[in-house]
C-alpha positions in Angstrom: -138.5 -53.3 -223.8 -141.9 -54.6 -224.9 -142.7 -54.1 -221.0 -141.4 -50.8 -221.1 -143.4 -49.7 -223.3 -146.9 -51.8 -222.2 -146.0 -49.9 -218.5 -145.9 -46.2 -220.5 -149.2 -47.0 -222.6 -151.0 -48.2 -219.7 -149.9 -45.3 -217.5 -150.9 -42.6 -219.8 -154.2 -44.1 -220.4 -155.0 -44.1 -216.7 -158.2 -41.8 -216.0 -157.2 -39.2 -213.0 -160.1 -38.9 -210.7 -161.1 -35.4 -209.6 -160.3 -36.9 -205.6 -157.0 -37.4 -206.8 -156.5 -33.7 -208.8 -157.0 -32.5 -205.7 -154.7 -34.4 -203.6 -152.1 -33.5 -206.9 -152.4 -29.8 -206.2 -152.7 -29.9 -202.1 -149.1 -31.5 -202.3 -147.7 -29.3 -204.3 -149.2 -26.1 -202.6 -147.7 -27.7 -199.6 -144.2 -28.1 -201.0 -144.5 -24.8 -202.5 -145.0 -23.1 -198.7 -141.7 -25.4 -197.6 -139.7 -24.2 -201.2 -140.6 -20.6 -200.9 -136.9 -19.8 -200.5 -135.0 -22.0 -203.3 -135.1 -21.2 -207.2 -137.7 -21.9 -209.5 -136.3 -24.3 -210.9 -136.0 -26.5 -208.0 -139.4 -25.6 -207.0 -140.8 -26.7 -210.6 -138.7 -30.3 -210.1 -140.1 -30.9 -206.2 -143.7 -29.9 -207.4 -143.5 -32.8 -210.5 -142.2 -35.0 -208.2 -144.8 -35.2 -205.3 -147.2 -35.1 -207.9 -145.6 -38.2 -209.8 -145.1 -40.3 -206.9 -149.0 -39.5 -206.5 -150.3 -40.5 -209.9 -147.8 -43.8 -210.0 -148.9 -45.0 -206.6 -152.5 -44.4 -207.7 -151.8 -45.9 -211.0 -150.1 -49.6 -209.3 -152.7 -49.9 -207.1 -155.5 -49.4 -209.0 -154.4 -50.8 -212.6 -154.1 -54.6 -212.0 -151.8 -54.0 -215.6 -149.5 -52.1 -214.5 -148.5 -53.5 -211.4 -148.3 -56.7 -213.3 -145.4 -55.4 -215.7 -143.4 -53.4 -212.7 -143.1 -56.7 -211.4 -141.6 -58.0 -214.6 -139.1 -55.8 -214.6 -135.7 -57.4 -213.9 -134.1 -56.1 -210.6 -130.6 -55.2 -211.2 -128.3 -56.8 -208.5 -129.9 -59.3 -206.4 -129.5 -59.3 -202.9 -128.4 -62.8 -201.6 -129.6 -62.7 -197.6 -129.7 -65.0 -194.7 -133.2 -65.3 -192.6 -134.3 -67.4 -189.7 -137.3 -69.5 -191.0 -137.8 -71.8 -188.0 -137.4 -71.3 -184.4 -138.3 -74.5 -181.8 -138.8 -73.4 -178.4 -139.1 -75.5 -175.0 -138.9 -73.3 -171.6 -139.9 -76.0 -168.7 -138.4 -74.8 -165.4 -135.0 -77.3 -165.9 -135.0 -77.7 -169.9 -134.7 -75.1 -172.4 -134.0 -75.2 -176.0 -133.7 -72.8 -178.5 -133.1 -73.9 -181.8 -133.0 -71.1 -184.7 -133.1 -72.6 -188.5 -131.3 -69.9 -191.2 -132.7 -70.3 -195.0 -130.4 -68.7 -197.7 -132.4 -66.5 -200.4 -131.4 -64.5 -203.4 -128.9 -66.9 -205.0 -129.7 -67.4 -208.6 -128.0 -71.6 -208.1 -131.3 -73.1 -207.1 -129.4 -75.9 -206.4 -126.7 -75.0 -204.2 -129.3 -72.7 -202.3 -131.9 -75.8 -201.7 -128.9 -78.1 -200.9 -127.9 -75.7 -197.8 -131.4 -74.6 -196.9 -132.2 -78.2 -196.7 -128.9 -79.2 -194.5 -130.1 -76.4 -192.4 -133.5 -77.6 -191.7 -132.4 -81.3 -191.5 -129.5 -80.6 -188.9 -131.6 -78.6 -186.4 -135.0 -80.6 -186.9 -132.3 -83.7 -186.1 -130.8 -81.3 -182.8 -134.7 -80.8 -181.6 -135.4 -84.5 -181.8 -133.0 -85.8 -180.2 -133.0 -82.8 -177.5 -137.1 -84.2 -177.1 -135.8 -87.4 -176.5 -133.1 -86.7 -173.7 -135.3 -84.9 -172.1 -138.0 -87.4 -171.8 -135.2 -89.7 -170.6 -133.9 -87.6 -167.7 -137.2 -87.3 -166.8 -137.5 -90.8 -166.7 -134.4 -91.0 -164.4 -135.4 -88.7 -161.9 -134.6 -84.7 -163.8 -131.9 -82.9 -163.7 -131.0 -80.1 -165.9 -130.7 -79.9 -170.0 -129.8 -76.7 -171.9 -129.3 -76.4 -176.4 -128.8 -73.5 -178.2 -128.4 -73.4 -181.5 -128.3 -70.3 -184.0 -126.3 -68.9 -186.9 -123.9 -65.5 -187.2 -122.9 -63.9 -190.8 -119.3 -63.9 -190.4 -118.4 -62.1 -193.7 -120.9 -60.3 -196.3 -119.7 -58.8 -199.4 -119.9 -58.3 -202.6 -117.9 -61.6 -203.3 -118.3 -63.6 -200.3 -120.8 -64.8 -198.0 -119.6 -66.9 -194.7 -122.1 -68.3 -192.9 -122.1 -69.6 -189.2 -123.7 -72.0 -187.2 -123.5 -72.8 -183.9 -124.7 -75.0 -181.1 -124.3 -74.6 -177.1 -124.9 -77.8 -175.4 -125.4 -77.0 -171.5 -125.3 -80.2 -168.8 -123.2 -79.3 -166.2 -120.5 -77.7 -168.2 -121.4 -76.5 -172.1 -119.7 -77.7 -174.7 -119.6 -75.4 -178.3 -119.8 -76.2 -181.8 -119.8 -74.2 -185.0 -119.7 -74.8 -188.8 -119.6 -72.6 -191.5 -120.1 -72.7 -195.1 -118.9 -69.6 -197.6 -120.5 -68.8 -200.8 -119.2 -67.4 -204.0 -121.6 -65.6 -204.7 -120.1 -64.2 -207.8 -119.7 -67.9 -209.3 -122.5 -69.4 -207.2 -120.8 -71.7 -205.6 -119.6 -73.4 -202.5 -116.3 -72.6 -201.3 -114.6 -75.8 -199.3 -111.0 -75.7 -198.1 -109.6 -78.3 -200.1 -110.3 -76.4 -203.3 -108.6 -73.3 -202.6 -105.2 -75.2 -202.2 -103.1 -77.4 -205.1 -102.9 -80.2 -203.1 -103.2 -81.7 -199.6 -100.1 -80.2 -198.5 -102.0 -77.4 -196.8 -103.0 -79.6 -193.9 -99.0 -79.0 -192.7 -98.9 -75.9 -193.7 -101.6 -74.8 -191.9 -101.0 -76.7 -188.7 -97.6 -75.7 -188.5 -98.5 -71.9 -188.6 -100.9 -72.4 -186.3 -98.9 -74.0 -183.7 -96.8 -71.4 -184.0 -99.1 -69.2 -182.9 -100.6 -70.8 -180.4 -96.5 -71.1 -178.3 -96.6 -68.0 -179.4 -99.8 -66.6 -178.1 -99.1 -68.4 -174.8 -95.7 -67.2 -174.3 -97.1 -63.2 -174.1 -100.2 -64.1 -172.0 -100.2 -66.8 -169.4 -104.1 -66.8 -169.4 -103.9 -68.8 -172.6 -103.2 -72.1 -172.9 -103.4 -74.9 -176.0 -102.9 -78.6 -176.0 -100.2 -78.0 -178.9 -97.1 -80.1 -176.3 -96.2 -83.3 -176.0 -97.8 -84.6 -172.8 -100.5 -82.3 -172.9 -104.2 -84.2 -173.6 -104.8 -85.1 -177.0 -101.8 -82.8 -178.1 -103.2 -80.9 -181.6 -100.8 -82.1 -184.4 -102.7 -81.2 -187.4 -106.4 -79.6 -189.0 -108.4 -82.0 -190.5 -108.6 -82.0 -194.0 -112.3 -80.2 -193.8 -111.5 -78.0 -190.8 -113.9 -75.5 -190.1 -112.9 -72.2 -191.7 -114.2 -69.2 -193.0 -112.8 -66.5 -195.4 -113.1 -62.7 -193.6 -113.9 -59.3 -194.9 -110.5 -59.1 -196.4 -109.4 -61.9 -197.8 -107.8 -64.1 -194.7 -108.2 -67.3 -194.0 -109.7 -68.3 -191.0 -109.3 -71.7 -188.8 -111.8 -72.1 -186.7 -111.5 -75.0 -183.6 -114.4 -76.0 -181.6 -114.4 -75.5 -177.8 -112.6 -78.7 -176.0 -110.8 -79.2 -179.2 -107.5 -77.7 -178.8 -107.8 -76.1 -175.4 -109.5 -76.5 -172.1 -112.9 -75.4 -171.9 -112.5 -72.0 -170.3 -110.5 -71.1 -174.0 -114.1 -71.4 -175.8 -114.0 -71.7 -179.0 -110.9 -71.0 -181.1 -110.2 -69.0 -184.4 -106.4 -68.2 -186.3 -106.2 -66.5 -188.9 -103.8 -67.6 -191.4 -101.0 -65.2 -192.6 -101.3 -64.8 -196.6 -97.9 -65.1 -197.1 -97.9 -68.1 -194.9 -99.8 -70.1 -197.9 -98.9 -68.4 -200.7 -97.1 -71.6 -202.4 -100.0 -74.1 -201.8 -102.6 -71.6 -203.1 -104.8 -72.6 -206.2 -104.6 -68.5 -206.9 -105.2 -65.2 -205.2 -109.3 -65.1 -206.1 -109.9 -65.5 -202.5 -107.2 -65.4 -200.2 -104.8 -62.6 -200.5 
């Protein structure tokens, strides 16, 4: 409050030059012209108005005070966003890389926020090394062609949750495609992993077996798809890892996310299920996420 009232003190002591008395009355001759029609009433609040705006804008920018206590003022709500804050280029005529680096901002855990903008920064600065470094070797065995992409997607952004997604597109010959997410509380402020959303590790069947399910399933109405989920078949899936990749969606699903190659052929790309609720509803911690 002591701000408050240091920001109404200084703004009624600010001098109004006659430059700006003029540009006070202009605008509200010129919203009077545009008003002619309404009531008074809303004539008399439009007129106070542009001239306000005026006089505060003036005020900020020329009353070093001022400005200094509006930016005390606590912002209600803070917005927790994700921006690109690196990007590392090569374009040669048979290597290109890409490489974009997301930075998390707004999350009043310093710690968790430092902790993934660092990962961030560390996995992709490691992806652009060792990119450098095959390319100078291909070169050294004669050329040939090297691709990487590498960027990040916001899966799910609400009031609760934030799923973030990163991905990278190896290309030589065929691509191969990775991604990793992480999901935010951002309620709590913290990090969501799967293990903690479940009592114990009997998730790991539970979820496998519901995906399987649905991949027979999925096959048997479309013959386009196909999943390594037989016996016989190469590297037959049998179960999620304990850390799968996942993400929690708009509302409130689970989603298993598999990389391309990992359960299916290459042409598949990369894979997502999302889990039934019901499906998991005796191996949940509680309903705060998934329901």
């Amino acid at each position: 409050m002591e701000k408050i009232r240091e920001l109404k003190k200084n703004y009624e002591d600010v001098q109004i030059p006659e430059e700006l008395d003029f540009v006070v009355r202009k605008a509200i001759n010129t919203h009077k012209r545009k008003l002619k029609k309404r009531s008074k009433k809303e004539l008399k609040w439009a007129s106070g108005v542009a001239a306000a705006v005026i006089i505060l804008t003036v005020a900020v920018n020329t009353n070093s005070s001022i400005a200094y206590a509006m930016s005390e003022v606590p912002v209600v709500g803070k917005l927790v966003k994700v921006l690109m804050v690196r990007e590392y280029m090569i374009k040669e005529d048979t290597y290109n890389a890409e490489v974009k680096v997301p930075a998390v901002e707004g999350l009043e855990n310093q710690g968790l926020q430092n902790s993934l903008n660092e990962k961030y920064l560390a996995e992709n600065e490691k992806l652009y090394a060792e990119f450098s470094k095959d390319i100078e070797d291909l070169k050294a065995a004669g050329g040939g062609h090297l691709g990487v992409n590498s960027g990040y997607v916001i899966k799910t952004d609400t009031d609760k949750i934030l799923s973030i997604g990163r991905y990278v597109v190896n290309t030589v010959g065929s691509s191969s495609t990775t991604f990793k997410y992480d999901t935010v509380d951002k309620q709590n402020q913290i990090l969501i992993v799967l293990p903690s959303l479940f009592k114990d590790d009997s998730y790991i069947d539970v979820i496998s077996e519901n995906i399987k399910a649905q991949m027979r399933q999925q096959m048997k109405e479309d013959t386009q798809k196909f999943y390594w989920v037989e016996e016989g078949d190469i590297s037959p899936f049998e179960k999620i890892k304990a850390d799968q990749s996942f993400y929690i969606s708009s509302n409130h699903k689970l989603v298993i996310s598999f990389d391309k190659y990992e359960v299916a052929p290459g042409y598949m790309g990369v894979i997502e299920f999302e889990v039934p609720t019901e499906a998991l509803s005796n191996v949940l911690v509680s309903n705060e996420y998934i329901k």
